[in-house]
C-alpha positions in Angstrom: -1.4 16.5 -15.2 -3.1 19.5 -17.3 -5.5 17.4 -19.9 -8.0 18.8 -18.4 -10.6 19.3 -21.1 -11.8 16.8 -24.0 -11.0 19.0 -26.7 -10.9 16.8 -29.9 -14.0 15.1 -29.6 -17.3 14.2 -27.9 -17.5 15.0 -24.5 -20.2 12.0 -23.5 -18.5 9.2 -24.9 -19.9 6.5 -22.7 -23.6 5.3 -22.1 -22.6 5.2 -18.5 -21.3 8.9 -18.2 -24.6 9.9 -16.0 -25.8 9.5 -12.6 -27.1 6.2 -10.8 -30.3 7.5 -10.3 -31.0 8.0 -14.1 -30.6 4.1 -15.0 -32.3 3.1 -12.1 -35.5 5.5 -12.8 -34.8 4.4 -16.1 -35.5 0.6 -15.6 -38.7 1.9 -13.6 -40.2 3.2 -16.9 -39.0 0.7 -19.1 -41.5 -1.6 -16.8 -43.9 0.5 -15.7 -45.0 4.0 -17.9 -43.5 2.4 -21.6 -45.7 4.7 -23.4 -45.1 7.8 -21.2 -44.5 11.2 -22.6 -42.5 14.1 -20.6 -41.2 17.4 -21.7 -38.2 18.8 -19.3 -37.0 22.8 -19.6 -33.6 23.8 -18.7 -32.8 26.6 -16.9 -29.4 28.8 -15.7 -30.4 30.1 -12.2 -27.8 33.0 -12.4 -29.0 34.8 -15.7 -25.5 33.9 -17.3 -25.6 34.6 -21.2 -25.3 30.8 -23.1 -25.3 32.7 -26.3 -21.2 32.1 -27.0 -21.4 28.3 -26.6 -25.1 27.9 -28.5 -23.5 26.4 -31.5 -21.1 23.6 -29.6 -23.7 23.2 -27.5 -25.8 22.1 -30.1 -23.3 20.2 -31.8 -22.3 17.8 -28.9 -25.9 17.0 -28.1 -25.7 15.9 -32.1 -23.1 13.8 -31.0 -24.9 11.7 -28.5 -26.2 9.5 -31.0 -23.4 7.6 -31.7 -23.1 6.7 -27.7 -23.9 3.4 -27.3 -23.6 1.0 -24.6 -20.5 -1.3 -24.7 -20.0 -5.0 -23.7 -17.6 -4.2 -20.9 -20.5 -2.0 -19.7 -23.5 -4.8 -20.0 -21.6 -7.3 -18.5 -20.9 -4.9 -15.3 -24.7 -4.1 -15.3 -25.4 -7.4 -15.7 -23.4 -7.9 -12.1 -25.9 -5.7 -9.8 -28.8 -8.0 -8.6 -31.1 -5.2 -9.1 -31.1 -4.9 -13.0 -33.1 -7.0 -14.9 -31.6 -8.4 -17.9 -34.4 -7.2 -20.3 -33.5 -4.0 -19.2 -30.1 -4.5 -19.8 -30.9 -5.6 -23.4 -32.8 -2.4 -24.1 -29.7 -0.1 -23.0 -28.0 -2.1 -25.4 -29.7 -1.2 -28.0 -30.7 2.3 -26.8 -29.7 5.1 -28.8 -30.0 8.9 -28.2 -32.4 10.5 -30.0 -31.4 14.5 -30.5 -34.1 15.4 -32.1 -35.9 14.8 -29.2 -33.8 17.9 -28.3 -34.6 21.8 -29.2 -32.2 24.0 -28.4 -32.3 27.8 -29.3 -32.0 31.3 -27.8 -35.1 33.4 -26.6 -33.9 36.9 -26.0 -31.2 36.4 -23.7 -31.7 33.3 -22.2 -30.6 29.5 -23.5 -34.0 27.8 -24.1 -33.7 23.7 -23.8 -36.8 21.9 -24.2 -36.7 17.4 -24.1 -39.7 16.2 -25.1 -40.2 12.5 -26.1 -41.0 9.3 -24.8 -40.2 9.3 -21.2 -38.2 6.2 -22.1 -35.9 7.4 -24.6 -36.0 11.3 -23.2 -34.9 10.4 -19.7 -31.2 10.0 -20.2 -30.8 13.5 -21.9 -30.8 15.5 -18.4 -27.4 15.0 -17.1 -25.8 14.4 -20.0 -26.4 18.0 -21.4 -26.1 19.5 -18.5 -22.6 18.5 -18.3 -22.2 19.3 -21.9 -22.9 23.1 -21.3 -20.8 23.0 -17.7 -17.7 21.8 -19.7 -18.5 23.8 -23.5 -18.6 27.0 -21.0 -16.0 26.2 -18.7 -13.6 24.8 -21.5 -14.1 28.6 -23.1 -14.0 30.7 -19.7 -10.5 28.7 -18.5 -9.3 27.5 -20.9 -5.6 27.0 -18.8 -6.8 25.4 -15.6 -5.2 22.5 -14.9 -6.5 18.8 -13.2 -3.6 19.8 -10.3 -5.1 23.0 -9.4 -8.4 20.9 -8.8 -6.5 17.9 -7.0 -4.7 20.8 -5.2 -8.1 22.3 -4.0 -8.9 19.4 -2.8 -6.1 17.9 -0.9 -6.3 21.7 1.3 -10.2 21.1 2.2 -9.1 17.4 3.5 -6.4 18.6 5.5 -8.3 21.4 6.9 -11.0 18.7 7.9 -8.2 16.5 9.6 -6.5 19.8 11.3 -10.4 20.8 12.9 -11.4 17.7 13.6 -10.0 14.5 15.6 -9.9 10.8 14.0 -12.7 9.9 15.9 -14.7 13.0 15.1 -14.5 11.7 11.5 -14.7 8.2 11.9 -18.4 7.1 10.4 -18.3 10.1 7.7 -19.7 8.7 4.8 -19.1 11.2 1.6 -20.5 10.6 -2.2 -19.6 12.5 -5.0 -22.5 13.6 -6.8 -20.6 16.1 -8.9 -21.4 14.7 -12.8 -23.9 17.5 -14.0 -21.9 21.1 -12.8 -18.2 19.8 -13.1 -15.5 21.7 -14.5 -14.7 18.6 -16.6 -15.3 14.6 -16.9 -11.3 14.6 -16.1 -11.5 16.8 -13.4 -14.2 14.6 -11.6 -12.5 11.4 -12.1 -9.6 13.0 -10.7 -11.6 14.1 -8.0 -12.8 10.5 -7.1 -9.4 9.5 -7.5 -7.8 11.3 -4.6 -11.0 10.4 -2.5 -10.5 7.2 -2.7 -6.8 7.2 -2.2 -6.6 9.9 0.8 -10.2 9.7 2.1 -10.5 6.0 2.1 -13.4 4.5 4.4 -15.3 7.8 4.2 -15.5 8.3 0.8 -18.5 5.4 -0.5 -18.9 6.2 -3.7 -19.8 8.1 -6.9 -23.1 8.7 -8.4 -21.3 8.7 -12.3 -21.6 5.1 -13.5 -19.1 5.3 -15.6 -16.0 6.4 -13.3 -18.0 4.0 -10.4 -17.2 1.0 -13.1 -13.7 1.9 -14.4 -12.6 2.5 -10.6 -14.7 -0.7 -9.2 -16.3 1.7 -6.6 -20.3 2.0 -5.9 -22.4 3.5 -8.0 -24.6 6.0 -5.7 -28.3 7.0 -6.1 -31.8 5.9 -6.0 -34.9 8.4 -7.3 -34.7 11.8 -8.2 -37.9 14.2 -8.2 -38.9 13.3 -11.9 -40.1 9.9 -10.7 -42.4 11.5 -7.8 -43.3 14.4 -10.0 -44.3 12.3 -13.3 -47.1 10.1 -11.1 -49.4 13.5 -10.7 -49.9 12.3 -14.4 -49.7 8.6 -14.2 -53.6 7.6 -13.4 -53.6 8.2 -9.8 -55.2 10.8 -7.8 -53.1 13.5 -7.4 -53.7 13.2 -3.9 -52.6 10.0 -4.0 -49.7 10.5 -6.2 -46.8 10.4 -3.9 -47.7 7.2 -2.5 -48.5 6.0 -5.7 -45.0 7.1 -6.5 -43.2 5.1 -3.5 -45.5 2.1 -4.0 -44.5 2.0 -7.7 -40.8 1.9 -6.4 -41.4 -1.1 -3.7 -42.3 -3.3 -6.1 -40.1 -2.4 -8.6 -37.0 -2.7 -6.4 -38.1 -4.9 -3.6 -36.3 -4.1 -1.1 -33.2 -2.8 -3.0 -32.5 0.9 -3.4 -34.5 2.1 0.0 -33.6 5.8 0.3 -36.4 8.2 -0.9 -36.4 11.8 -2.1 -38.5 14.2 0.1 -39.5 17.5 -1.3 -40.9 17.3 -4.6 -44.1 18.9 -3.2 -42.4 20.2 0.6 -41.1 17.6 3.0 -44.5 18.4 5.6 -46.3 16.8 2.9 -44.3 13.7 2.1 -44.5 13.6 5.5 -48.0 13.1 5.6 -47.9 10.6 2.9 -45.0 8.7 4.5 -46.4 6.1 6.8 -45.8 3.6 8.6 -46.1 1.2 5.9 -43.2 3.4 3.9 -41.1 4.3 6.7 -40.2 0.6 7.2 -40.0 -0.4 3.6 -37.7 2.4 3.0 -34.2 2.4 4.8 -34.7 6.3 4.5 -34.9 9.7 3.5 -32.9 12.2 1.4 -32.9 16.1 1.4 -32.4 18.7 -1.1 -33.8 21.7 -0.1 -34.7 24.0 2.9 -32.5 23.9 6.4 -30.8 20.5 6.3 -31.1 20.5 10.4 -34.9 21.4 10.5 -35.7 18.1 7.7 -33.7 16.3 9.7 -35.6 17.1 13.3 -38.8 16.2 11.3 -37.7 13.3 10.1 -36.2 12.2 13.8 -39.5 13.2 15.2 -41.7 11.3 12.4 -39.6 8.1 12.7 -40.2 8.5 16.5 -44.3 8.9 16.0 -44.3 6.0 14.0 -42.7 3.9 16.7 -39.3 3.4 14.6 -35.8 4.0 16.1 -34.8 6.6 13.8 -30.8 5.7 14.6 -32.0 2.8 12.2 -32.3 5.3 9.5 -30.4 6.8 7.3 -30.6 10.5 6.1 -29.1 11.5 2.8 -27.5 15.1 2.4 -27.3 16.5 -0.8 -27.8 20.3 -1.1 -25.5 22.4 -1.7 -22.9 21.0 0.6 -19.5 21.4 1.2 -16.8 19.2 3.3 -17.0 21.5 6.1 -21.2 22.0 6.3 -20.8 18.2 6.2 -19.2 17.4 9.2 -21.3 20.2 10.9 -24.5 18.1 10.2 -22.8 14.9 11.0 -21.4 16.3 14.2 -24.7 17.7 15.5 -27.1 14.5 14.9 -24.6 12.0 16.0 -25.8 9.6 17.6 -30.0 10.4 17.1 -29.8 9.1 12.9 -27.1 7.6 10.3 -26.0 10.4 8.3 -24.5 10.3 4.6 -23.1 13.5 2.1 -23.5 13.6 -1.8 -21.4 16.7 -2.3 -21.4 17.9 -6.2 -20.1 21.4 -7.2 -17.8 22.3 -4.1 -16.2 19.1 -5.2 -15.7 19.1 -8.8 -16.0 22.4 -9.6 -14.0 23.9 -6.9 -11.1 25.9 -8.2 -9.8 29.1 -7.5 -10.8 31.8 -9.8 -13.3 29.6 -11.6 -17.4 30.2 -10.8 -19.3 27.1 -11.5 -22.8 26.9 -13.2 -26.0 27.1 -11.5 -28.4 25.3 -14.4 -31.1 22.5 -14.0 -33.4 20.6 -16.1 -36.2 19.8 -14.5 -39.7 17.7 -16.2 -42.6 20.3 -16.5 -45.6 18.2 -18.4 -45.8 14.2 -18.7 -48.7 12.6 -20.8 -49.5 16.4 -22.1 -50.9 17.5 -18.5 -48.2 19.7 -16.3 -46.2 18.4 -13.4 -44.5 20.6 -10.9 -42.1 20.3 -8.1 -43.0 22.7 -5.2 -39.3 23.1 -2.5 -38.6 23.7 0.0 -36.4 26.2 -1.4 -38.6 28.6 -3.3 -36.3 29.6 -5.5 -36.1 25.9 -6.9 -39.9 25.7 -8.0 -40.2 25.4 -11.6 -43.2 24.7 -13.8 -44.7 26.0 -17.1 -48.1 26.3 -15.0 -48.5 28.8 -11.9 -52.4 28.1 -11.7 -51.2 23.8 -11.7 -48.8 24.7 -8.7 -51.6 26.6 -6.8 -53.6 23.6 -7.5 -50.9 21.5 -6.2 -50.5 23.4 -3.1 -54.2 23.3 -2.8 -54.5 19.7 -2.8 -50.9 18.6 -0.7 -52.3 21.6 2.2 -49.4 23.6 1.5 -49.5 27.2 2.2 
């Protein structure tokens, strides 16, 4: 098995090839904020120089324009309660829109700017971020192979079975979230492929929609921090803009699609906003950033403040893990709160020899005015506007 790169073609060849969360923000905006406008900036964390892959870059987000979505995929949209059929109708005829897209060089760094209709601009984040993972990775190792990456894999699940006992690991439950820093589209649905044959009742699901359909496995993911950020430009107080946020997603879902994301301005302040009105619509909470332990003894002791069982709960881990890290958290809040793992890089781009990418795009203005997301993590801030975020800090009591 070496095909491990699409070499004669697109590399986004399906409508699908993105993460849950996008389509299901998506659908959110399509009923909601139809006439909102965002602008999203990419960034590589790790200072690596773009500059060798700027022109196929460029020309594989060209490409995206003839991705469309097919019947085979409407009709297994059209099977999930949760999306409405005018939605579906609009994917259908949803096309990308690259000029929506700038993409260029300033001094040394890769400058990617999305600006459009929040509609028609949201889809653009993961796909071009896994366009530059696999443009870069296809030139740096060019001779890695899809067994090396199966390989990898098949050692990190024996080592979990040699330092662990069946029991230990009964009631892991393990996502791949791996679409946007792979080494490959191959290499992740190779991935998912010997998770669910040699991981089977621990490994739920993928947050790709496109391998989740072809493999008839769940599709994973709820809300991502765009959807929280964009409401401290929707009409609310930005006070008021989390919960404005969460209520927007209540009645767009009812009930469906209950885990929310927690540190798009810290978690002490989502905290703050999440009451007990929230913390029993929602069936929980998911981290990505800061001490995964210390989140999860908040959340434990806010669940227990508001009078709610928190072994009812769910918490959703999804930064920076590993198999190992995973079990770790598992082991040590057994018992006290239901536990879950989306694990991305250290999944599918974990390969001898090979470094993966460190690169986000995050939204930085909707309707014209900034938005920011202020981690846990500092490092993980990112905005166009330093005074906004000392505003933002201001207003959300963060120090």
């Amino acid at each position: 098995m070496t095909a491990t790169y699409r070499t004669d073609g697109p590399i986004i060849t399906s409508l699908l090839d993105t993460d849950w969360y996008k389509l299901t923000m998506m659908q959110g905006v399509h009923h909601v904020y139809p006439n909102a406008s965002v602008s999203w900036e990419f960034r590589c964390r790790n200072a690596e120089d773009l500059e060798p892959y700027l022109t196929d870059i460029r020309a594989q987000i060209e490409q995206l324009s003839d991705v469309q979505l097919s019947t085979e995929e409407s009709a297994y949209l059209s099977q999930v309660p949760y999306m409405s059929p005018d939605f579906i109708r609009f994917l259908e005829l949803f096309r990308f829109r690259p000029e929506y897209v700038s993409v260029a060089m300033e001094g040394n760094e890769l400058c990617i700017v999305i600006d459009g209709p929040w509609t028609h601009s949201i889809l653009f984040e993961i796909v071009i971020l896994a366009i530059i993972s696999e443009v870069r990775n296809r030139a740096l190792y060019p001779h890695v192979t899809i067994d090396e990456a199966t390989a990898q894999l098949r050692l990190k699940l024996a080592n979990l079975r040699r330092d662990y006992s069946r029991e230990q690991l009964s009631g892991l439950r393990l996502a791949d979230f791996g679409t946007r820093r792979r080494l490959s589209q191959p290499v992740q649905e190779a991935i998912v492929t010997v998770l669910e044959d040699e991981f089977p009742g621990k490994f739920v699901g993928t947050s790709n929609v496109d391998i989740a359909r072809r493999h008839n496995i769940a599709p994973m993911g709820t809300m991502a921090h765009e959807w929280i950020m964009a409401h401290q430009q929707l009409g609310s107080r930005l006070v008021d803009s989390q919960r404005a946020a969460l209520e927007a997603w209540v009645q767009e879902y009812r009930g469906y699609l209950g885990i929310a994301i927690t540190d798009t301005v810290t978690l002490d302040a989502f905290l703050r906003d999440f009451d007990l009105y929230f913390a029993k619509l929602f069936d929980g909470l998911r981290h990505d950033s800061g001490d995964p332990l210390v989140f999860a003894e908040k959340c434990i002791a806010h669940y227990q403040k508001l009078g709610i069982d928190p072994r009812g709960k769910t918490l959703i881990f999804s930064n920076n893990l590993t198999l190992d890290r995973a079990m770790e958290i598992k082991t040590l809040l057994e018992g006290r709160i239901r536990t879950s793992f989306g694990i991305g890089t250290s999944l599918t781009c974990d390969i001898p020899g090979i470094k993966p990418m460190n690169i986000v795009i995050k939204m930085v203005s909707c309707n014209g005015q900034p938005v920011a997301k202020v981690s846990d993590d500092p490092g993980k801030t990112m905005t166009r506007d330093e005074g906004y975020v000392n505003y933002l800090k201001h207003v959300f009591g963060v120090a």
